[in-house]
C-alpha positions in Angstrom: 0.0 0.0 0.0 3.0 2.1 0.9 6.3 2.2 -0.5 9.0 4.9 1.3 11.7 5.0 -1.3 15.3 5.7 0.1 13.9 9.4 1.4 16.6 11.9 2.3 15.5 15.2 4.4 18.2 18.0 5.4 16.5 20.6 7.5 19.1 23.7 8.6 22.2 22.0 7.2 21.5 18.6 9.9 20.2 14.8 8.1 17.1 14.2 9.5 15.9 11.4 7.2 19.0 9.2 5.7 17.6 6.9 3.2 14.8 5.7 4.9 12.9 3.0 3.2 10.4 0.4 4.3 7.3 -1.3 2.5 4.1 -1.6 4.3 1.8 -4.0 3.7 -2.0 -3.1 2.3 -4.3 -2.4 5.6 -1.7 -2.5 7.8 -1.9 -0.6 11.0 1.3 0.7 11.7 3.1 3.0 14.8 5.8 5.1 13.5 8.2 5.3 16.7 11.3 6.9 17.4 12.8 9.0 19.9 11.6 13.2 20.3 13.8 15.0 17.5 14.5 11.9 15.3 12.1 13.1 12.8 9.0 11.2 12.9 6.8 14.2 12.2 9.3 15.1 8.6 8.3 11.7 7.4 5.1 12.5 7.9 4.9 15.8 6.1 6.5 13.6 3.3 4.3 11.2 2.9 1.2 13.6 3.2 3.1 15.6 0.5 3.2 18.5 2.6 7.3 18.4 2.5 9.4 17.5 -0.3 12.3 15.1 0.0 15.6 15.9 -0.9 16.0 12.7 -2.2 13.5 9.3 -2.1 9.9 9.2 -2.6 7.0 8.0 -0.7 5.0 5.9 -3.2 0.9 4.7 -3.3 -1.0 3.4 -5.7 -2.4 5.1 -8.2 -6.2 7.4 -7.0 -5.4 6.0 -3.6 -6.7 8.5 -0.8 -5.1 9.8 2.2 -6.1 11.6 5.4 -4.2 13.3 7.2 -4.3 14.7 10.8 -1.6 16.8 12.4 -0.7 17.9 16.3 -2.7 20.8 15.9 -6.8 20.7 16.2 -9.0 22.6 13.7 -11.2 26.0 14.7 -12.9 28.6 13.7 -16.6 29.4 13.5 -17.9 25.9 11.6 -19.9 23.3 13.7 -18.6 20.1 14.2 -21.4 18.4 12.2 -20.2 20.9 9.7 -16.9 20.0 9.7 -17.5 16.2 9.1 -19.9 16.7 6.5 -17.4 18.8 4.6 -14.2 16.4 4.9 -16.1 14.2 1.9 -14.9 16.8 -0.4 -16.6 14.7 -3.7 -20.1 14.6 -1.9 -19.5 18.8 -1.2 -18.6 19.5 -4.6 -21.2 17.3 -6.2 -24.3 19.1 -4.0 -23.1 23.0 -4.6 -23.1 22.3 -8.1 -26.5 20.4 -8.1 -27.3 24.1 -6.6 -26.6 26.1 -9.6 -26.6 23.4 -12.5 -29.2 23.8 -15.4 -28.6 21.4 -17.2 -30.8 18.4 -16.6 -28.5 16.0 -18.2 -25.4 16.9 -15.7 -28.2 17.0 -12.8 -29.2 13.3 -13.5 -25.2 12.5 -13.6 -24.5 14.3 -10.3 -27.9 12.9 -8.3 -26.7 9.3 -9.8 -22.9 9.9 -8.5 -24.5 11.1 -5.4 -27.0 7.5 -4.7 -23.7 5.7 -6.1 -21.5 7.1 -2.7 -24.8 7.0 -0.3 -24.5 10.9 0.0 -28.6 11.3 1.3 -27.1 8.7 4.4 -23.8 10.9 5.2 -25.8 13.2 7.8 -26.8 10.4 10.4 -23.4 8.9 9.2 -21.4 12.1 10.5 -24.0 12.3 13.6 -23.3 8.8 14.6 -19.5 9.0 14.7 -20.0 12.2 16.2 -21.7 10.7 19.1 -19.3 8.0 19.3 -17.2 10.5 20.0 -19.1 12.0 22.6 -20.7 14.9 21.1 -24.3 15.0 21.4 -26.8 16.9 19.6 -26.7 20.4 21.0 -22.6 19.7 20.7 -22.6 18.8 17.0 -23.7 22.6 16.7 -22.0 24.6 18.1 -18.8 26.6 17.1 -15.8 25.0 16.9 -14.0 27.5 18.9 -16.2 27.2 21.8 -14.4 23.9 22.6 -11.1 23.1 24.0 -8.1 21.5 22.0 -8.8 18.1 22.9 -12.7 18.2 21.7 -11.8 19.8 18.2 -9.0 17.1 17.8 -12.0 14.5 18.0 -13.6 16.7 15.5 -10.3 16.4 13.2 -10.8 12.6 13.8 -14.4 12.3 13.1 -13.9 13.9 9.8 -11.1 11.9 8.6 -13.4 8.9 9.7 -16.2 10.0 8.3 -14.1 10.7 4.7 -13.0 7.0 4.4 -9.4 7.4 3.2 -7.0 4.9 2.0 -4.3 5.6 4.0 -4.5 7.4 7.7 -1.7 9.3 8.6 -2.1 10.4 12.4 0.6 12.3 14.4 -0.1 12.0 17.9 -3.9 12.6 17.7 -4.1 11.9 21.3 -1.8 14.4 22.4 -5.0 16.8 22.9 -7.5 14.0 23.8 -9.0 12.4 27.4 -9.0 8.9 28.3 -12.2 8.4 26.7 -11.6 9.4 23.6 -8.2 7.0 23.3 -10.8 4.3 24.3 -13.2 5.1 21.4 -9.8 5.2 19.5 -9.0 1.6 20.4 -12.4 0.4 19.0 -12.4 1.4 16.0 -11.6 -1.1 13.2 -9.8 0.7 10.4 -10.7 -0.7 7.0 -7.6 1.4 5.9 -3.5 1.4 5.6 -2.9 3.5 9.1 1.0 5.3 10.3 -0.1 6.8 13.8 2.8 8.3 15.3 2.4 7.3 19.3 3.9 7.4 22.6 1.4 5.1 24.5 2.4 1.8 25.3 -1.2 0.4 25.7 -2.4 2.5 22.3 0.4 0.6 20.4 0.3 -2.7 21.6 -3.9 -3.1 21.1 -4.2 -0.8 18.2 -1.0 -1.4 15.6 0.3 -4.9 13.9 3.3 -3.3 13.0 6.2 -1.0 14.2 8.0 1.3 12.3 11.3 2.1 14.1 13.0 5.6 13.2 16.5 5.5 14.4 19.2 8.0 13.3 17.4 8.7 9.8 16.7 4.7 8.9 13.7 2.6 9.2 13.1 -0.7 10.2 9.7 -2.4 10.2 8.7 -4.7 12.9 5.7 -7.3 13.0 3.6 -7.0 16.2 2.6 -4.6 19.0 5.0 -2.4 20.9 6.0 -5.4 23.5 6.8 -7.6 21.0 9.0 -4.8 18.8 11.1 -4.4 22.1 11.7 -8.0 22.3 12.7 -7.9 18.8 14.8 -4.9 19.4 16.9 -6.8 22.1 17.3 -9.5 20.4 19.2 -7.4 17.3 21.2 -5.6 19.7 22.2 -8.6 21.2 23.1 -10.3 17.8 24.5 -6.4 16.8 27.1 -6.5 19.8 27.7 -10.2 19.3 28.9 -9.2 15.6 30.6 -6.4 16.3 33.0 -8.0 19.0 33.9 -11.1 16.7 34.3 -8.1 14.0 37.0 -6.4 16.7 38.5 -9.5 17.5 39.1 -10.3 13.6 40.3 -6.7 12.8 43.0 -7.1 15.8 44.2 -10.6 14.6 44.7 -9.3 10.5 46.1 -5.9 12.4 48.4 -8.6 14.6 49.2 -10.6 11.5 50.0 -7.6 9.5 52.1 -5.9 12.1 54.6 -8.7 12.6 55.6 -9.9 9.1 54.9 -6.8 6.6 58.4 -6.4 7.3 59.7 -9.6 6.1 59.8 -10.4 2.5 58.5 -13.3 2.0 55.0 -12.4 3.9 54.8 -9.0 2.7 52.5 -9.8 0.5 50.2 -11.7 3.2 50.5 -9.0 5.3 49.5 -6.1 2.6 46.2 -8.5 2.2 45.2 -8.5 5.4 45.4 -4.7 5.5 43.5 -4.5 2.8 41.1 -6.8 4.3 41.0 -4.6 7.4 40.1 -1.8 4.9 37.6 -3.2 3.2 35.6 -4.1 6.5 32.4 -1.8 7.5 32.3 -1.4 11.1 29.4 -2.7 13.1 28.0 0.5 14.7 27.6 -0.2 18.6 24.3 0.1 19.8 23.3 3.8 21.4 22.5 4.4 24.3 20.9 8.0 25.4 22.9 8.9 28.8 19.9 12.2 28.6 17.3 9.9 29.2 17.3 10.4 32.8 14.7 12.2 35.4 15.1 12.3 39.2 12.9 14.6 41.3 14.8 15.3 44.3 13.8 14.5 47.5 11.7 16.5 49.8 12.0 17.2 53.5 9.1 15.0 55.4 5.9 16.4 56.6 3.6 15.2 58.6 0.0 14.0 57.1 -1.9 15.4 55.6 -0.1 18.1 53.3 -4.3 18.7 52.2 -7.7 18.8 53.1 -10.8 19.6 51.7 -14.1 20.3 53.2 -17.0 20.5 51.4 -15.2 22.9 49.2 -16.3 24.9 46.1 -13.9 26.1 43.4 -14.3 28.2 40.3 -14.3 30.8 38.1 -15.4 34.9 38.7 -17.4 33.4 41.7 -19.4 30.8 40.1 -18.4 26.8 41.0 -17.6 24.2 38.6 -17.2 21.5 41.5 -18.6 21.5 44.4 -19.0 19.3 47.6 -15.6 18.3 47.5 -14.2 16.2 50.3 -10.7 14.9 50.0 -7.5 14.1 52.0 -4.0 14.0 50.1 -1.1 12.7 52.6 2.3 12.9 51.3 2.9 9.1 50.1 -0.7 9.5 47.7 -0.1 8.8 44.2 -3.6 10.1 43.0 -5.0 10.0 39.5 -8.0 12.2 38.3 -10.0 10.9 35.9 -12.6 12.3 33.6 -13.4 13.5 30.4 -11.9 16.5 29.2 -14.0 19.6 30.2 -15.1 17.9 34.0 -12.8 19.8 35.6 -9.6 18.3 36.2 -7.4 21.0 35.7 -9.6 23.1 38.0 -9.2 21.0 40.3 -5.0 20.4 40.3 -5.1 23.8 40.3 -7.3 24.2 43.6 -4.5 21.8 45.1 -1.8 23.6 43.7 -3.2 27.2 45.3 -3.7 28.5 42.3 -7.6 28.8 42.4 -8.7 29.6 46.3 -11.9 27.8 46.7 -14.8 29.9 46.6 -17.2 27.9 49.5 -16.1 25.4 52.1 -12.4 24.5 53.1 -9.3 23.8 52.1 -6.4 23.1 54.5 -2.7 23.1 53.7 0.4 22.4 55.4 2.3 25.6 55.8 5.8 24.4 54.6 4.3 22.4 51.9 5.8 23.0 48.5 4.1 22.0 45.3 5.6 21.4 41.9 3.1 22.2 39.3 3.6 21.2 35.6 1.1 22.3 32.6 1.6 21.9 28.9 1.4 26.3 29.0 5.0 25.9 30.6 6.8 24.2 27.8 5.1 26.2 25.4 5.8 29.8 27.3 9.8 28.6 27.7 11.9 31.7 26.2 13.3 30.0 23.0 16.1 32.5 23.2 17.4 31.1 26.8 19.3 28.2 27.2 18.5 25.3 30.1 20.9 26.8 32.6 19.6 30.8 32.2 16.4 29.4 32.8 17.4 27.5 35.9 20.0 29.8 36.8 16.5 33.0 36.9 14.7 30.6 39.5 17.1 29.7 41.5 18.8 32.8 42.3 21.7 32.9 44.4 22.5 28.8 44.0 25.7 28.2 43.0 26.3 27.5 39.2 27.2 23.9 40.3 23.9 23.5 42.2 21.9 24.7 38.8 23.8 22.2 37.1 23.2 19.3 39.4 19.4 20.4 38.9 19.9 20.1 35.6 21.5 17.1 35.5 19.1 15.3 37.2 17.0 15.8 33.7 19.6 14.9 31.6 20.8 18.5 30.7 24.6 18.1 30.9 27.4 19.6 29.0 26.0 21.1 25.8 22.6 20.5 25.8 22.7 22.8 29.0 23.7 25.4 27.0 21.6 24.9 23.9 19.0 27.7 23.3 15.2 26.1 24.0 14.3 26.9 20.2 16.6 24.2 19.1 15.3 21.4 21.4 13.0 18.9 21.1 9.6 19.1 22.4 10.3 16.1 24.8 13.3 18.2 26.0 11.6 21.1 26.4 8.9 18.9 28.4 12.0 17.7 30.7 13.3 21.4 31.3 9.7 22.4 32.5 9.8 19.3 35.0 13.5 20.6 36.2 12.6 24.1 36.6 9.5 23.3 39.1 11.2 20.6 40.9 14.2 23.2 41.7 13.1 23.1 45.1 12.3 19.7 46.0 8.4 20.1 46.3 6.5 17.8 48.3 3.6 17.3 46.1 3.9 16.8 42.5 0.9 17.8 40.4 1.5 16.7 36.4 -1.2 17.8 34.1 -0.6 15.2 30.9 3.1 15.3 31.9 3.4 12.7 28.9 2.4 14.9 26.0 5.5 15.9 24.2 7.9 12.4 25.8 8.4 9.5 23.6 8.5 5.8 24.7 11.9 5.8 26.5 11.3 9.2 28.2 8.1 7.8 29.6 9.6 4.9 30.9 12.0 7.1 32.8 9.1 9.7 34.2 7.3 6.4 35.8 10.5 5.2 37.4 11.2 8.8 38.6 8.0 9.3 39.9 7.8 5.4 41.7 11.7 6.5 43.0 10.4 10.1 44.0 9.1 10.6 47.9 6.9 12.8 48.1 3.1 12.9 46.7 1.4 12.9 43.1 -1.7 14.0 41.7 -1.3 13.6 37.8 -3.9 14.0 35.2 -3.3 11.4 32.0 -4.5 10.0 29.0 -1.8 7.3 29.4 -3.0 4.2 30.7 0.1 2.3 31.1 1.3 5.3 33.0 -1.2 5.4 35.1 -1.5 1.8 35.9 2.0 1.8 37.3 2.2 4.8 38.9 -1.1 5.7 40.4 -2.6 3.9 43.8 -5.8 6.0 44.0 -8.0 7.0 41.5 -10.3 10.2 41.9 -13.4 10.8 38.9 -14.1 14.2 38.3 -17.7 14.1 36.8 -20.9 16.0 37.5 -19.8 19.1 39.3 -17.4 17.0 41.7 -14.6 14.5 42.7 -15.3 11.3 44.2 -12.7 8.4 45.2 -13.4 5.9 42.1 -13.9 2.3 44.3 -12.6 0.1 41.9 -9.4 0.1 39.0 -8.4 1.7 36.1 -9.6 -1.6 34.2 -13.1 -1.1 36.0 -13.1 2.9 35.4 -12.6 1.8 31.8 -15.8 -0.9 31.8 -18.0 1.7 33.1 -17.0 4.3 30.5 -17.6 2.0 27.7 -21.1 1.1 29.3 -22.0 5.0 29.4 -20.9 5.5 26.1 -22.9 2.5 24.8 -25.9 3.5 26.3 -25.7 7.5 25.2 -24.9 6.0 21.5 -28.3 3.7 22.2 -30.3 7.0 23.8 -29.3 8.8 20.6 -29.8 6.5 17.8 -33.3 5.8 18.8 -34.4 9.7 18.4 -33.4 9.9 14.9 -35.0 6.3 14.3 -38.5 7.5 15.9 -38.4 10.6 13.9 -38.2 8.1 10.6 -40.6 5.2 12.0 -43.0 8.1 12.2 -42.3 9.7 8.7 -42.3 5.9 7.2 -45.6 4.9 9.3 -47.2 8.3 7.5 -46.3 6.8 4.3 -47.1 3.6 4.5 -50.7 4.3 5.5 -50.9 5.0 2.1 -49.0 2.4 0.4 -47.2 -0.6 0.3 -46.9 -3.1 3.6 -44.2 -4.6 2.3 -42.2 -1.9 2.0 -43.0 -1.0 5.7 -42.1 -4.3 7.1 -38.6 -4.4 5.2 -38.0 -0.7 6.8 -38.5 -2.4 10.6 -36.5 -5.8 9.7 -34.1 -3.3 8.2 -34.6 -1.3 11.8 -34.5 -4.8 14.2 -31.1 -6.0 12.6 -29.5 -2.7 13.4 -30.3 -2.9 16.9 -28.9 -6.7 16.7 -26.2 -5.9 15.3 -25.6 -2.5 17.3 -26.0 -4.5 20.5 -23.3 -7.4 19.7 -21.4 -4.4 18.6 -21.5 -3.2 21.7 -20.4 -6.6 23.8 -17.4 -6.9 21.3 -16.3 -4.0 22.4 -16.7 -5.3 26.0 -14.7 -8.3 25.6 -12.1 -6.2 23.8 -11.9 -4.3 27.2 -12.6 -6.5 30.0 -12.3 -10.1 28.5 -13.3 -11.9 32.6 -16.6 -10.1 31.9 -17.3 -11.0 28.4 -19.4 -13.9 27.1 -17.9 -17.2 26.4 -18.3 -17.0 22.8 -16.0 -13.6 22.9 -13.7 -14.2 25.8 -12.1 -16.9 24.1 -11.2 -14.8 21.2 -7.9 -13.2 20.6 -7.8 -8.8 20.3 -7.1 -9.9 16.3 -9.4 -12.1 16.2 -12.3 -9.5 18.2 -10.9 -6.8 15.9 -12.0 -8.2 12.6 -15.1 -10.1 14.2 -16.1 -6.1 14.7 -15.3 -5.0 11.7 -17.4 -7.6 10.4 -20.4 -6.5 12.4 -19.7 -3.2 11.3 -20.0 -3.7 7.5 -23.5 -5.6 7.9 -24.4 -2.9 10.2 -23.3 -0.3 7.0 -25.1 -3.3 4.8 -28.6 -3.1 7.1 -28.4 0.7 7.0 -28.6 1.4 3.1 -31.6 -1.2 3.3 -33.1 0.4 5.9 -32.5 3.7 3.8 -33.1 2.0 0.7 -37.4 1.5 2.2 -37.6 4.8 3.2 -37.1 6.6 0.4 -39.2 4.3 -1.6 -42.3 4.9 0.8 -41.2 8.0 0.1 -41.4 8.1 -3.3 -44.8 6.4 -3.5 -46.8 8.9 -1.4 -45.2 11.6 -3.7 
């Protein structure tokens, strides 16, 4: 399906791409990793033919269509249903110019091109993803820039959905999205070639049947999940070490051999072959690793419990509550995780903890010598790009030795030059690590990380959750990385109808119940659309033909069928101890295309369905 073709970037003078190549199979599903910086973005833009190689190509067949989403979410004044309707560009173009044409020959070629790709179904079709993605009706209406960043990224996603492309290019879509919208993410059974660029462990290994490994400007493709690339990737390491020291112990004996008789005569020759020998050798390159993959949080002084407490507290905005009624304790071993969707309230409430926000009703009780670390995505992006790592440090901690803004530094892997880089020439995963240095400069005692994970690639994750399991003081952190939270977190906390309530149960169980309430608003929705038809259809057929009523409501019954074992796929995909026997002993691959399946007789049932209707239409006309 795809064919990258020896590509070849040079951005400001630096390779960034060095004859990468790699074919991927048709329908793959494959995560383009690599660490921040080694260009996984560029080959993007390539491929999406938004960046032109210097050399290479990135090949597809011939008409093929691709979709494309990028880090940044879409806005402006358009609905969401708006958006999605317009992201089929053929069924846009087709209707404006039924608007204007005269010609009644051109009008029956676009109405037939329109039945041909089911335009009349593509409003419920955008309104069910839509809602799948959590928007209800009053939602799908309103402005786009009334939402935050993570809502109009599921926008961005809906419309690529909705257009059906051949080939999904996705770089870090979940970067702006909540837990529940990675979930939704998860079930969806891509009919399509897919490259998502991803950090998440969890996304990769249940999403992705293929790894694409960037590593200083080359590719290698990998079968499987992202476990099962990094058992692959030790495994040619080990066999990559193993060469190169039988390749060193070689080169020494010709260099031994060569050395002791090149001298005499009658070896000379010998000798001068075994030079040449050495020559003609290409070194094994030892495996790399990054010594600036590294965070430690210092320590902090002890305090005694609790650092907080909240009483039937209130918190806000210009006087007026978003949660209420809020009653927790936070001692300083908690490792807490809020949970919710985005827009509950989360970020209100770490900053309620953090003293940024007082509350507005009730109490909230703090430990005078408590510090708190505090770490948003609005700190990486409002770093001065002109500054370098140690300016930065060296403006906070004022009068600390250079050597103790070092050591700070160090800690996060800024030694030697990188200290002294300017921020505009670092990676986003290294300007993530700065933030974390600069507001742990004075060992805080509670740690509050708002999606910490955002900008950090695998590795660097990896390092955060050993930090934070090595770090002793406490942690509220906010996350749309499960395998994050699942080894750092020991409490969970759900932020969800104006307050925040201890979640009795685990992240596994959290996960359960948000994929039975987004079942059952996908049921409540479906059925008002379907009553609003029933009625039109039962009007119609009053008039005319039974048959054509009864195939609309067989048409009707198999949806819900089919909707409904849908809906318990996606259960045993989820929780398989709580899914039927006839699903539980199903593989994900296996679950996967079982769905898809569903899916396509769920399409199939739909354009019969569709297919009655407007013949009942037709006949009372």
């Amino acid at each position: 399906m795809l064919n990258l073709n020896g590509i070849t970037v040079r951005l400001g003078g630096r390779t960034i791409l060095d004859g990468a190549t790699a074919a991927l199979p048709p329908r793959s599903r494959v995560g383009l990793i690599g660490r921040n910086g080694a260009g996984k973005s560029t080959l993007v833009r390539v491929i999406a033919g938004q960046l032109e190689a210097d050399e290479g190509s990135a090949d597809m067949p011939k008409g093929a269509r691709l979709g494309y989403i990028a880090q940044e979410a879409p806005a402006g004044k358009a609905t969401p249903f708006e958006t999605v309707l317009a992201a089929d560009l053929e069924r846009a173009a087709l209707l404006d110019e039924a608007e204007i044409c005269e010609d009644m020959d051109r009008l029956g070629e676009i109405h037939e091109r329109l039945n041909a790709i089911d335009a009349h179904a593509a409003p419920s079709r955008a309104a069910r993803i839509l809602v799948g993605l959590g928007f209800d009706e009053a939602a799908q209406h309103r402005p786009l820039d009334s939402f935050s960043g993570g809502w109009r990224m599921r926008v961005a996603l809906a419309a690529l959905l909705f257009s059906g492309p051949d080939l999904l290019l996705l770089d870090e879509p979940s970067n702006h999205l909540d837990l529940e919208a990675v979930l939704w993410l998860f079930l969806q059974s891509y009919r399509a070639t897919i490259v998502i660029v991803s950090h998440e462990r969890d996304f990769l290994n249940n999403v992705v049947d293929h790894i694409l490994h960037l590593d200083r400007g080359k590719l290698t493709l990998y079968p499987g999940g992202y476990d099962a690339f990094e058992r692959q990737r030790a495994e040619r390491q080990a066999q990559q070490a193993a060469a190169r020291e039988k390749q060193i112990a070689q080169r020494d004996k010709l260099q031994a051999f060569a050395d002791r008789w090149r001298a005499k005569a009658s070896k000379a020759k010998q000798a001068q072959s075994r030079l040449k020998a050495i020559a003609k050798m290409a070194p094994i390159a030892e495996a790399v690793e990054d010594p600036s993959l590294s965070f430690a949080f210092p320590s902090p002084e002890g305090l005694r419990p609790p650092l907080i407490t909240l009483d039937m507290a209130s918190v806000g905005y210009d006087g007026t509550p978003i949660l209420s009624r809020l009653n927790l304790r936070l001692d300083p071993d908690d490792r807490i995780a809020l949970l919710g969707r985005n827009g509950n309230g989360k970020t209100t409430l770490a900053r309620l903890l953090a003293a940024q926000l007082a509350p507005i009703d009730g109490a909230m009780n703090a430990s005078g010598k408590m510090k708190v670390g505090y770490f948003t995505q609005y700190q990486v992006e409002e770093l001065d790009g002109a500054d370098t790592p140690v300016e930065h440090m060296a403006r906070l901690m004022k009068g600390a030795t250079p050597s103790a803004v070092r050591a700070q530094l160090g800690r996060f892997g800024f030694s030697g030059d990188k200290a002294t880089t300017e921020v505009r020439k670092l990676s986003g995963g290294e300007r993530a690590r700065l933030a974390l240095a600069l507001i742990t400069r004075d060992a805080p005692h509670l740690l509050i990380l708002d999606e910490p994970t955002n900008h950090l690639d695998v590795d660097a994750r990896e390092a955060l959750v050993q930090a934070l399991n090595d770090y002793s003081g406490a942690v509220v952190v906010v996350s749309h990385d499960r395998h994050m939270l699942q080894l750092t977190a020991d409490r969970l906390v759900l932020v969800d109808n104006g307050t925040a309530t201890e979640f009795d149960g685990t992240l596994d169980d959290y996960t359960a119940m948000v994929l039975r309430k987004d079942a059952a608003d996908a049921a409540r929705a479906e059925p008002k659309a379907s009553r609003k038809d029933e009625r039109r259809a039962a009007a119609v057929a009053r008039e005319k033909s039974q048959k054509l009523r009864n195939d609309a409501k067989a048409a009707e019954a198999e949806i819900a069928k089919l909707t409904a074992l849908r809906g318990r796929i996606d259960h045993a995909m989820f929780d398989p101890a709580g899914a039927e026997p006839s699903l539980a002993r199903l593989t994900m691959t296996e679950l996967m295309k079982r769905r898809a399946e569903v899916e396509a007789k769920i399409e199939a049932a739909e354009a019969r369905w569709l297919e009655a209707s407007e013949a009942i239409e037709a006949a009372a006309a």
